[in-house]
N, C-alpha and C positions, 0 to 999 in steps of 0.2 A: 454482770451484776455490779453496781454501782454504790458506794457506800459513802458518807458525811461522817467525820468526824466533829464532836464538839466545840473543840478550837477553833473549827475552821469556820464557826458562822462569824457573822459582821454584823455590829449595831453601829447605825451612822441615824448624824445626824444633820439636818439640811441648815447652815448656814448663810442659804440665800433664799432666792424665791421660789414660788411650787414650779413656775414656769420654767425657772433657770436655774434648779439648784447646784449648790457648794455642798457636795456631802462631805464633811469628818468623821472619819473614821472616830472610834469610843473606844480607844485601845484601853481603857484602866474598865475595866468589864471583867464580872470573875461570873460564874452561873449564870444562864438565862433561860427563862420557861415564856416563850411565843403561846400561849392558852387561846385556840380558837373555838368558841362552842356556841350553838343556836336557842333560841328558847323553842319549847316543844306547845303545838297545838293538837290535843286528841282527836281525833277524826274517829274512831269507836263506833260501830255501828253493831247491828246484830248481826248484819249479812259478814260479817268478820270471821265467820267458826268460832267466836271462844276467842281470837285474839286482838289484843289491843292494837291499833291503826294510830296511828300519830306522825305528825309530819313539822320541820321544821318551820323554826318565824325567823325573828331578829337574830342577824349576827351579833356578836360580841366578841371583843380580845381584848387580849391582857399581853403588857410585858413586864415583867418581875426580875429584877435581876440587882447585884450587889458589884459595888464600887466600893475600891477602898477610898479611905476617907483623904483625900488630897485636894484640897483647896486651892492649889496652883492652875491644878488640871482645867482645862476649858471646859471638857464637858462635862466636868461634873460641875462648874460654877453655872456653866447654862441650866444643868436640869434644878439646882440648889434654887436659882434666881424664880425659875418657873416657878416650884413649888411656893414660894415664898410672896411671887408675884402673882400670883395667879394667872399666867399668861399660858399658852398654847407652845407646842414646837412640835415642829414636823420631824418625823425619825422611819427608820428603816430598818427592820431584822430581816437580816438578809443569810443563807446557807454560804457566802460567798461574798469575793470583792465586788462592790455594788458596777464595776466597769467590765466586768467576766462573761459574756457568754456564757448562759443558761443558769447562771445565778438568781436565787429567786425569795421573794420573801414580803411582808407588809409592811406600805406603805401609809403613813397616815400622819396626820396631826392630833395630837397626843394633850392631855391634859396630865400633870406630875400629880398622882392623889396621893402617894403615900414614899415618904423622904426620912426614913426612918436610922439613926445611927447605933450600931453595935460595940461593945466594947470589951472583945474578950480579954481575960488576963495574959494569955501567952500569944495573944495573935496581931495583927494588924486591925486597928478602927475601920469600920468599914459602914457603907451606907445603904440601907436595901431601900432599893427602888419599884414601886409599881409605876406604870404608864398605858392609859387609856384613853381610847380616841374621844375625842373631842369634837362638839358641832363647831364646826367649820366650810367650808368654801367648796372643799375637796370632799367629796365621801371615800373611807380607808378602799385599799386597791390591794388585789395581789400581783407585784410585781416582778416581770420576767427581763430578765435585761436579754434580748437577742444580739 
């Protein structure tokens, strides 16, 4: 039996091309929630006995997660500049180092919708971030590094 710890996922992101990327690691990363879920089409007939029939449509995903608030940091000025810019970036949640055998996780290019800053009184500033894919080039992939 096999188990993942939490620490041990990876959020990168691609500082180069889809063809050739530079992935960077996003080490200033505190909580992440990878949210995969489909929209639902009823299929419901009578010939059901009594039960409802319904089957998947569109994917969707979400990544949510919190950075503290450091302005130095490259990736958080990359996802800061996105939001602000309205520009796209390709990113990776990965269970692992994106160069590991059997590491695996979604790949996509990402629209920043939500750059949101916190300011607790006894804590460190921090920035929660949503990210969702974006029409782009690529359509998002579940990725397996072999």
């Amino acid at each position: 039996m096999s188990h993942k710890l939490g620490m041990e996922g990876k959020l990168f992101r691609n500082a180069g091309t889809y063809a050739i990327p530079d992935w960077k690691e996003m080490k200033n990363v505190k909580d992440l929630t990878l949210t995969l879920e489909k929209g639902e089409a009823d299929l419901t007939t009578r010939g059901n006995a009594g039960w409802k029939a319904t089957v998947g449509t569109l994917k969707e995903g979400s990544i949510e997660f919190e950075m503290v608030w450091d302005t130095e940091d490259e990736g958080f000025t990359a996802l800061q500049n996105a939001w602000f810019g309205d520009t796209p970036v390709e990113m990776a949640v990965m269970d692992g180092p994106i160069t590991a055998s059997g590491s695996q996780g979604l790949r996509a290019t990402m629209s920043v919708i939500s750059f949101s800053r916190k300011e607790p009184l006894e804590e460190a500033m921090t920035a929660s971030i949503s990210i969702k894919p974006t029409y782009a080039e690529h359509a998002p992939e579940w990725m397996k590094v072999t």
